[in-house]
BATOR-881618 format. One record per residue: residue in three letters; x, y, z of N, C-alpha, C, O, CB in turn. Coordinates in steps of 0.05 Angstrom, whole numbers, plus 5000, padded with zeros to 4 digits. Each point is the difference from the previous one (the first is absolute). Glycine has a CB too. Example, Ala and Ser with C-alpha at 12.3 -4.5 7.8 and 13.67 -1.06 7.14 Angstrom:
BEGIN
ALA526448865156498250245000501850245000502150005013494149775012;SER503150444961501650245001498550225014501050225004501449654953;
END
This chain:
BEGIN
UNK501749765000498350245000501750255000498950204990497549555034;UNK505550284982502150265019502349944964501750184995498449715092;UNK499849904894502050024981497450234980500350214987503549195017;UNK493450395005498350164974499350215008499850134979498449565001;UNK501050505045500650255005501550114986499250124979500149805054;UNK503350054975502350204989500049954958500350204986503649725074;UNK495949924933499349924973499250254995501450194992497349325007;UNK496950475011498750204990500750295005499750174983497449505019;UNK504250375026500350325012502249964980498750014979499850145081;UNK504549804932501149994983499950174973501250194991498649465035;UNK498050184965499850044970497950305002500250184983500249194997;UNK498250665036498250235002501650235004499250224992497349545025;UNK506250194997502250235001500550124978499450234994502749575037;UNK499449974949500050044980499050174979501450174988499449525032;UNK496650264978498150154980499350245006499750164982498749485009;UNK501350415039499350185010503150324991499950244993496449305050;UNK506550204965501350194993500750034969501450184990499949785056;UNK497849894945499850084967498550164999501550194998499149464983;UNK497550435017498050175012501550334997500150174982497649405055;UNK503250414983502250305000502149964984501050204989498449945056;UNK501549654951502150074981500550024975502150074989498949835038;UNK496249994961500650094971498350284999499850104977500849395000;UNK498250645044500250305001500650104996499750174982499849835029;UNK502849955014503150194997501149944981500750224990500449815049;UNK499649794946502450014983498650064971501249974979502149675052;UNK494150454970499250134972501350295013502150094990492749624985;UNK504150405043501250295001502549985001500950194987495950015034;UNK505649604990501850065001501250004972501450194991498449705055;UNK499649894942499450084965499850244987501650074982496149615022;UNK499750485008500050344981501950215023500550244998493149744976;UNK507049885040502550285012502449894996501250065021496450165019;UNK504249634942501349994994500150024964502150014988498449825062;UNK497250184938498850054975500949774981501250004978498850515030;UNK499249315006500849724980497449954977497750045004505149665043;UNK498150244937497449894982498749815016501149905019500950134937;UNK495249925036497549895010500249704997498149875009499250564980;UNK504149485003500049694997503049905024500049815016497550204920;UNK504850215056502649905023498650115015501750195000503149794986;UNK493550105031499949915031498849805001500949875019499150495000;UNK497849494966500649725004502849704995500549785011494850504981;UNK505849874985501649744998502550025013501349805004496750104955;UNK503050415051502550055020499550005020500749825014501250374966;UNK496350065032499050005029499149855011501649895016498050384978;UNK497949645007498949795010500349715002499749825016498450504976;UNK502849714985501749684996502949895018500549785012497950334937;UNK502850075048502450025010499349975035500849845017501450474937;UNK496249915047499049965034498349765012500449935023499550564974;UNK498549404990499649695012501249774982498649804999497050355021;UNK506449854968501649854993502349945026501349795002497350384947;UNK501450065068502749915019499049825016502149875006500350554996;UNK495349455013499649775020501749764978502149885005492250305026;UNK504249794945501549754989503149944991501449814996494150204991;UNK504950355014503350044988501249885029501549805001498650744961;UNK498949605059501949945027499249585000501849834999497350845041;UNK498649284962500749734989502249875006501149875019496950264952;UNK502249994994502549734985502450195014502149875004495849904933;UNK502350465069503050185012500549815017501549834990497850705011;UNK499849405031500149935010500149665007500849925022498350564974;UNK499949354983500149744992503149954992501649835008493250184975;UNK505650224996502249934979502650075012501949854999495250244960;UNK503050165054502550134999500549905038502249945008497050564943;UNK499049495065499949975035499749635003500849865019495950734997;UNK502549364969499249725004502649804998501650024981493550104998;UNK505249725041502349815000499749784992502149914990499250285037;UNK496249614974498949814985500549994973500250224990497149795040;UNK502849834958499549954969496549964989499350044976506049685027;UNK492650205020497849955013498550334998497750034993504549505042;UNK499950714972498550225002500250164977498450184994502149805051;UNK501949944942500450164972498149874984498350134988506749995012;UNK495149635000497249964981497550104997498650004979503249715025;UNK497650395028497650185001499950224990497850104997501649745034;UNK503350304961499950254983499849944976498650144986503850085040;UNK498649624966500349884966497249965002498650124984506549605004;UNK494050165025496849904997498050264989498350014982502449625064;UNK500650614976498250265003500450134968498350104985502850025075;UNK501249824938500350214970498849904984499250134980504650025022;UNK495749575000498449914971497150044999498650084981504649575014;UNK496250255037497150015009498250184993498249944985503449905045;UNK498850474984499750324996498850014967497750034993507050155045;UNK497449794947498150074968498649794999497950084990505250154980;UNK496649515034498549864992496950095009497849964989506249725009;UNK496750435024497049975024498950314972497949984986504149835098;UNK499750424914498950255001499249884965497749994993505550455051;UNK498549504940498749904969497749885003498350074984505749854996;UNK495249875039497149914998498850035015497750044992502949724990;UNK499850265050497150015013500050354998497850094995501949395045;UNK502050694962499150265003499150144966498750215002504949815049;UNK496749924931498550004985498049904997498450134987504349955006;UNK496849725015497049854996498850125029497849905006503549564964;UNK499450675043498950195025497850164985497749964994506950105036;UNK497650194965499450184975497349964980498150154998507149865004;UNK495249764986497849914983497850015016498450184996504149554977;UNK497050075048498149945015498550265014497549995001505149585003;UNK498750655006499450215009498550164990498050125006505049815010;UNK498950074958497950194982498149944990497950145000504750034991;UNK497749634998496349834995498150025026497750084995504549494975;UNK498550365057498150045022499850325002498150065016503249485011;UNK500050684962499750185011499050234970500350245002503349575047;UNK495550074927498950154981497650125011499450194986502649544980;UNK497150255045496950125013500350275018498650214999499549275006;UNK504050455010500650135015500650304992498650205003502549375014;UNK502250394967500850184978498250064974501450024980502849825037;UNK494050194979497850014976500749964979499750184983498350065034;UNK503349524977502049914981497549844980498649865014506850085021;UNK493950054936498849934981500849724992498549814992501150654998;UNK502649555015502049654991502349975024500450175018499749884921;UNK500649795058502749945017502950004991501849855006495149905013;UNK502950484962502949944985502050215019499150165016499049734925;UNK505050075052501750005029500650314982500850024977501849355051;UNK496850854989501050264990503050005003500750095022494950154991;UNK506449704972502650035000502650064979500049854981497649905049;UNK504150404971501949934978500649864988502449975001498450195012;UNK497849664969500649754993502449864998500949795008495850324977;UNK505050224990502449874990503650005020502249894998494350294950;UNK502350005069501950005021499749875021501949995014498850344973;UNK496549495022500349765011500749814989500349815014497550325005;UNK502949824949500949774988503250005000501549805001494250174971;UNK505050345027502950035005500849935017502149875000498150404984;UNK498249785043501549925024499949695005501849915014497350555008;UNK499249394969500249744992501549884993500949815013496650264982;UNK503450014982502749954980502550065007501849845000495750254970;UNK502650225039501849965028500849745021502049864997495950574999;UNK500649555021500549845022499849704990500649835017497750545015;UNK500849524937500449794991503049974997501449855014494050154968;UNK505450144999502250034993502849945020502149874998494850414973;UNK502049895050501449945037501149805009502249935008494950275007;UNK499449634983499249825008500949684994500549805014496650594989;UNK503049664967501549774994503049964995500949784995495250194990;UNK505650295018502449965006500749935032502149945011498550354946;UNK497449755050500349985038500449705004501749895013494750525004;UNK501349464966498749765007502349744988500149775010494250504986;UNK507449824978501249934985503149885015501449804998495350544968;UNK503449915049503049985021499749825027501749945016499550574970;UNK495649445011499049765024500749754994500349855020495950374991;UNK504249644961500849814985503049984999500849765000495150294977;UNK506050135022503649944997500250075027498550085017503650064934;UNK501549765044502050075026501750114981500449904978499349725063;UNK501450624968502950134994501450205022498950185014499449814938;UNK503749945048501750305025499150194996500350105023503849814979;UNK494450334982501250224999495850075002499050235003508049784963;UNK491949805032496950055011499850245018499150224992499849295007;UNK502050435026497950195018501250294990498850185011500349495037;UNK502650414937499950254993498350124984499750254998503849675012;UNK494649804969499050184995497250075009498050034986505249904985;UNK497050085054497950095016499850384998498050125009502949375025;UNK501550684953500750254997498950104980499750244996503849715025;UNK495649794954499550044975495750115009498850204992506649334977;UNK493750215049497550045003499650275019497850104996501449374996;UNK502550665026498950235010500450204986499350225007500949645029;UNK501250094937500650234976497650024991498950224997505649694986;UNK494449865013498449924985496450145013497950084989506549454998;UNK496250455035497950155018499850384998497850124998503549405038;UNK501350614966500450195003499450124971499550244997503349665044;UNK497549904936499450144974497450044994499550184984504149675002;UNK494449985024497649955004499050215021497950094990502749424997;UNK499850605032499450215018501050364978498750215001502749345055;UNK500250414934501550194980497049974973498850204991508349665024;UNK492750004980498450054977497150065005498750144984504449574994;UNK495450115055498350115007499750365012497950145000502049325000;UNK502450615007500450215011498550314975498450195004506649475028;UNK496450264945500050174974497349994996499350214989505249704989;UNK493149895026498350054998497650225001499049995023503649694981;UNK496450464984497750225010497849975003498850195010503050034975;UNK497449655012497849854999497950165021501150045022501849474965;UNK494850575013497950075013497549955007498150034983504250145005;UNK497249745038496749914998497750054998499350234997502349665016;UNK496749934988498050154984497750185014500249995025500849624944;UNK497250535021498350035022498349885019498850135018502050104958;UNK498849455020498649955012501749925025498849915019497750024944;UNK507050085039500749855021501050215016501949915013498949664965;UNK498650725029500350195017500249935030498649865014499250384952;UNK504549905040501049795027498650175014499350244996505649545002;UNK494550025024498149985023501550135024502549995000495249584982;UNK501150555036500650225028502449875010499449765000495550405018;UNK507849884991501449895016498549865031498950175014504650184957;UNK496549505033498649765028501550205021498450095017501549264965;UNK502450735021501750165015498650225010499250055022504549814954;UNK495950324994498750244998497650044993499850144981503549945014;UNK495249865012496949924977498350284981498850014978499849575068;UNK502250664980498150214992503150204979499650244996495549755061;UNK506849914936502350164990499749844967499849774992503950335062;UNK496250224932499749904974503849914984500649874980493450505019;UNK507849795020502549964991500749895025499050135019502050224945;UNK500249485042500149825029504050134997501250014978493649365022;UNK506350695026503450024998500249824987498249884989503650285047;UNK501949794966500649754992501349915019501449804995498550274964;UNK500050055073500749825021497949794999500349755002502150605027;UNK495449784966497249795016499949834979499849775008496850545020;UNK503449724941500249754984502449805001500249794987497350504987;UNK504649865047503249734996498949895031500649785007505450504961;UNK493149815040498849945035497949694991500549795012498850885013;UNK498649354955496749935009502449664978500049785010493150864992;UNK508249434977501249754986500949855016499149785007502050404959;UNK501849985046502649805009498449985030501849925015503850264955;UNK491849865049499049835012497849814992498949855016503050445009;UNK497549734952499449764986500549834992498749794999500250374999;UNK504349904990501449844998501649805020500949784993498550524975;UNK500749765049501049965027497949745006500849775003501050805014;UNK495349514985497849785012499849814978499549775006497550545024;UNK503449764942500249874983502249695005498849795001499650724975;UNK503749495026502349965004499949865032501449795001500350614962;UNK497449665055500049935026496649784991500449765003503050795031;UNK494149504959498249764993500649784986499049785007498550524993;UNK504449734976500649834987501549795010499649764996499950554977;UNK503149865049501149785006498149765018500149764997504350584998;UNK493949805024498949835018497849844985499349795009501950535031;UNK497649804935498749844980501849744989498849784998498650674988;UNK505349575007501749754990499749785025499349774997504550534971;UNK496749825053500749845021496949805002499649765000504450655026;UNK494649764975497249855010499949804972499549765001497250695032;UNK503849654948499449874982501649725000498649804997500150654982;UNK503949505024501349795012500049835036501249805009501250474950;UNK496249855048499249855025497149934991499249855018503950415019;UNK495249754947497049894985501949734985499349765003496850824982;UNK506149495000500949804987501149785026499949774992501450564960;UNK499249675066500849815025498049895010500149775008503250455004;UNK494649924989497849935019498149774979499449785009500750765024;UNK499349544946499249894981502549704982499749934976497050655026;UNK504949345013502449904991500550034970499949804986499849905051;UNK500750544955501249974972502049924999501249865017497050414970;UNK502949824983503049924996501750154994500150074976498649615014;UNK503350425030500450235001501450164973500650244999499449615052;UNK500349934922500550094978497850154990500350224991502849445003;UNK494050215007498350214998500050175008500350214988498149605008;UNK501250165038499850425007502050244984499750244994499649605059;UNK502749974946502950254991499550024979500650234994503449685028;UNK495049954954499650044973497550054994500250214987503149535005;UNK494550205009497950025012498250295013499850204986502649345017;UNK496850455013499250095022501450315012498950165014500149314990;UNK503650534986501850165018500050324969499450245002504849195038;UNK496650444941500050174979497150225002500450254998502549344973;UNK494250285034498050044995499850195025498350174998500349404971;UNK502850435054499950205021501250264994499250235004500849425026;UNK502750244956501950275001498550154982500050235007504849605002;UNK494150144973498850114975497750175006499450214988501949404989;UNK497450275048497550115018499650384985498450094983503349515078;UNK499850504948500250355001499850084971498350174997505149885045;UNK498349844929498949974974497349984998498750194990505049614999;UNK495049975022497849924994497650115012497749964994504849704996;UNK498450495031497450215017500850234988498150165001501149675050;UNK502650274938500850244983497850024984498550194998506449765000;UNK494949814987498150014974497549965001498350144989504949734990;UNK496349935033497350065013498450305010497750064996504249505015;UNK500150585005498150305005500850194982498950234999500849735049;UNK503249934926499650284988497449934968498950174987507550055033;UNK493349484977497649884985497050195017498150114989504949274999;UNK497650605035497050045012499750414997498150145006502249295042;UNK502250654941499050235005500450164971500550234995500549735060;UNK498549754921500250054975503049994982500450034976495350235042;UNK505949714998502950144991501449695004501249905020498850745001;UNK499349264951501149755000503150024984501849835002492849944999;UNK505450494983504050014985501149975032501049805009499750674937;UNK498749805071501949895023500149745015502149955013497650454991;UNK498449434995499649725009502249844982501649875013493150195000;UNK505449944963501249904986503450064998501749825001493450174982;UNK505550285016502050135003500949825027501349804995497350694980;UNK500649595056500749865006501349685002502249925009495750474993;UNK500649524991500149724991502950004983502049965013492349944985;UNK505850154981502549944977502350145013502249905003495050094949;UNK502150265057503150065018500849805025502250025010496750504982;UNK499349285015501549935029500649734985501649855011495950405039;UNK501449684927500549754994503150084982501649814998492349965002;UNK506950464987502450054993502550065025502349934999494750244959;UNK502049955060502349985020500149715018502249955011497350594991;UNK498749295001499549714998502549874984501949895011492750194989;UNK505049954972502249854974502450185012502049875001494850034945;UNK503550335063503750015003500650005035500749825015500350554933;UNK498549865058501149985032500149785010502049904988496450455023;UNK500749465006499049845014502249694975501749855010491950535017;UNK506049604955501349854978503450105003501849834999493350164965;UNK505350285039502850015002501350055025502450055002497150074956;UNK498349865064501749935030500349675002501849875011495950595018;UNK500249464956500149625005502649904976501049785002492350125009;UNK507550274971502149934983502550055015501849845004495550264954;UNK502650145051502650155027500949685015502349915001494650715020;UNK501649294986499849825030499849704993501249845015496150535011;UNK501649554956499049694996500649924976500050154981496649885045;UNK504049744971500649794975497250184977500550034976501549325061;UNK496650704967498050024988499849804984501050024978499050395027;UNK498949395002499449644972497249975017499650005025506449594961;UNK492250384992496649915002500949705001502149904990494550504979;UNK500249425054499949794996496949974979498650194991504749715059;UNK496449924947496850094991498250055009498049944986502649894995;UNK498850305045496550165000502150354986498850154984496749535084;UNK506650374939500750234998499450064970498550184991504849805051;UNK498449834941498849924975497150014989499650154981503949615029;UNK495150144998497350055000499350265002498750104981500949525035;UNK500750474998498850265012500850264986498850215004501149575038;UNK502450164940501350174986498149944971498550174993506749845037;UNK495249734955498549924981496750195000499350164982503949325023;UNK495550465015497550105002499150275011497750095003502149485000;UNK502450545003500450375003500250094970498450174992504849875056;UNK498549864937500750044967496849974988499150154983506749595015;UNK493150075010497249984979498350155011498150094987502049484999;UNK500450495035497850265008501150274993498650194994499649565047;UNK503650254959501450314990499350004967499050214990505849825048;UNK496249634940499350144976496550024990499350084978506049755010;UNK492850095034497750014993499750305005499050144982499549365025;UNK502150595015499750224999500250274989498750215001501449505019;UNK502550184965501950214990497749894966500050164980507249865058;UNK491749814961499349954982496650224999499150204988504549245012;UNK495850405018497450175009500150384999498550144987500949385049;UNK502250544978500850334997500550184969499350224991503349625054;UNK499149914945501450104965497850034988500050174982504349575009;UNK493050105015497450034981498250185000498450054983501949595020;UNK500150495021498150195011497949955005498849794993502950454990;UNK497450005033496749875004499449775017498549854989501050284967;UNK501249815064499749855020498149975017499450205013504049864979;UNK495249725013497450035014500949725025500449765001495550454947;UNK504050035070499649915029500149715004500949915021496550464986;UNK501849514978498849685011502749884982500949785005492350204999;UNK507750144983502249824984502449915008501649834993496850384977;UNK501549995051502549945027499749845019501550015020499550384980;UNK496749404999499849825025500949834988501749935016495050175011;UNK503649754955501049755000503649985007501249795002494350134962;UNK505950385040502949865009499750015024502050055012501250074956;UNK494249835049500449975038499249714995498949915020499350615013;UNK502149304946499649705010502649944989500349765003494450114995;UNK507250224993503349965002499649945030499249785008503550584953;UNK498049805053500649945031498449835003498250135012503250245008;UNK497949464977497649805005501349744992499649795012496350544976;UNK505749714991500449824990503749965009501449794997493750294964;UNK505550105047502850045012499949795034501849875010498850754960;UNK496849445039499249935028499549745003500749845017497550554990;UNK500749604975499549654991502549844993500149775006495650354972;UNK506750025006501349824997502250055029500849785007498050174932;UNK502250245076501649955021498049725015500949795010501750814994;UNK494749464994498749735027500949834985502049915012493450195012;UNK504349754949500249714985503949945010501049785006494250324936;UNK506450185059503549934996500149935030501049795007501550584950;UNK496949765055500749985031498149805011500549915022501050594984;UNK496849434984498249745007500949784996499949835017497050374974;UNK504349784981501649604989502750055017501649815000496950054934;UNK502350385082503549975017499149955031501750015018501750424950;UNK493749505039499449835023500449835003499349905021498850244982;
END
């Protein structure tokens, strides 16, 4: 009772502090005068991307086991898999339940099409040289863990140049800080984030935990929770991101989000576990890489066409479905 408590108070932290923080970090967005799409794929991304970055930091680089580095290797692969399918097929689902709401005529996904296919193509591209170096051994590997945070920073550089402007219907809402201030400081907007970010970051962790003591109590196997179960927590803050910025019409930033954390996903986190570890997949890691790739080129497929309708994004949340299924069948015949 006292694990599923903290579970629910947990996860309600969570949302709640999502809640304020994709607030703040739209204003902190127009007072630094970023285009309307990088504060989703830099700002926000970047800021609940760090529970899963510290992760694998701390797995890979603090961990003395060979037992604990794998849990980082695990994390880096995990993270895009979870955000390519279930947080897109979030997305989908949301906005279809929430066309009524928004007085929406159809359910098609209001978004940049062709610069979500870029960033697709992008992080494919990442992705399979990442996945590629999981297959060899050579000496001179973990350096190029320098190549993927290049690789990050050019991607933050190109989103940066962006101008991009939103539209009218996504007019940011009163600072939570400030409510009755039509220009809120910018103490109170770096204040109302980085303590959101803070509860953000402090729920999550005690969300992983609960989430692996459910896996004990329930005797899983603890290859599931870590591959499994554990990805689908850290991801938590992505996936309540998009959910309230879907609910308040403003699904590019839902999305934005999404492809930025799933690009700092493919390098950071990939080139601290290259720094530190053999980096060599066994096969679920294998797997999981295989079936991140088919959800990225459906997508990237889906985006290039334009015109996207809401419902066309659920079928990559039964990838993870099918990812889940096969860790139970591998870790099931090694009983």
């Amino acid at each position: 009772m006292l694990i599923a408590l903290w579970f629910l108070l947990s996860a309600g932290a969570i949302y709640l502090a999502c809640e304020y923080f994709v607030n703040g970090v739209e204003w902190v967005g127009q007072k630094l005068n970023l285009g309307a799409t990088a504060t989703g794929t830099i700002l926000a991304a970047f800021g609940t991307a760090l529970p899963e970055s510290a992760v694998t930091f701390v797995a890979v680089i603090l961990g003395k086991t060979p037992e604990q580095k794998d849990i980082g290797v695990g994390a880096a692969l995990g993270g895009p898999l979870v955000l390519a399918t279930i947080a897109y097929a979030v997305v989908g689902v949301a906005l279809w339940m929430n066309r009524r709401r928004l007085q929406r005529a159809d359910t098609l996904v209001r978004v940049g099409y062709q610069r979500l296919a870029r960033d697709q193509s992008w992080f494919l591209a990442i992705f399979v040289v990442k996945c590629a170096l999981g297959l060899i051994a050579f000496a001179f590997k973990p350096w190029l863990g320098v190549l993927f945070l290049a690789a990050y920073g050019l991607y933050v550089w190109r989103e940066l140049k962006s101008s991009d402007t939103a539209p009218e219907e996504e007019e940011l809402e009163p600072l939570k800080f400030q409510p009755r201030s039509a220009d809120p400081s910018l103490w109170w907007v770096a204040a109302q984030t980085t303590l959101a970010l803070v509860v953000i970051a402090f729920a999550s962790h005690v969300f992983v935990k609960q989430i692996e003591a459910i896996g004990i109590a329930w005797n899983l196997s603890p290859h599931l929770v870590a591959l499994v179960l554990s990805p689908v927590a850290t991801e938590l803050p992505e996936t309540m991101n998009a959910l309230i910025w879907v609910r308040q019409g403003k699904e590019r930033l839902a999305l934005a989000n999404i492809s930025g954390a799933m690009m700092i996903q493919a390098t950071i986190p990939s080139s601290l576990a290259l720094f530190a570890t053999p980096w060599l997949f066994d096969a679920p890691l294998m797997v999981a890489g295989v079936l991140t790739g088919i959800a990225v080129i459906y997508l990237w497929w889906l985006f290039r066409r334009g015109r996207v309708d809401a419902r066309w994004m659920l079928p990559v949340g039964a990838l993870y479905g099918v990812f889940a299924a096969y860790i139970a069948w591998h870790y099931g015949t090694q009983l």
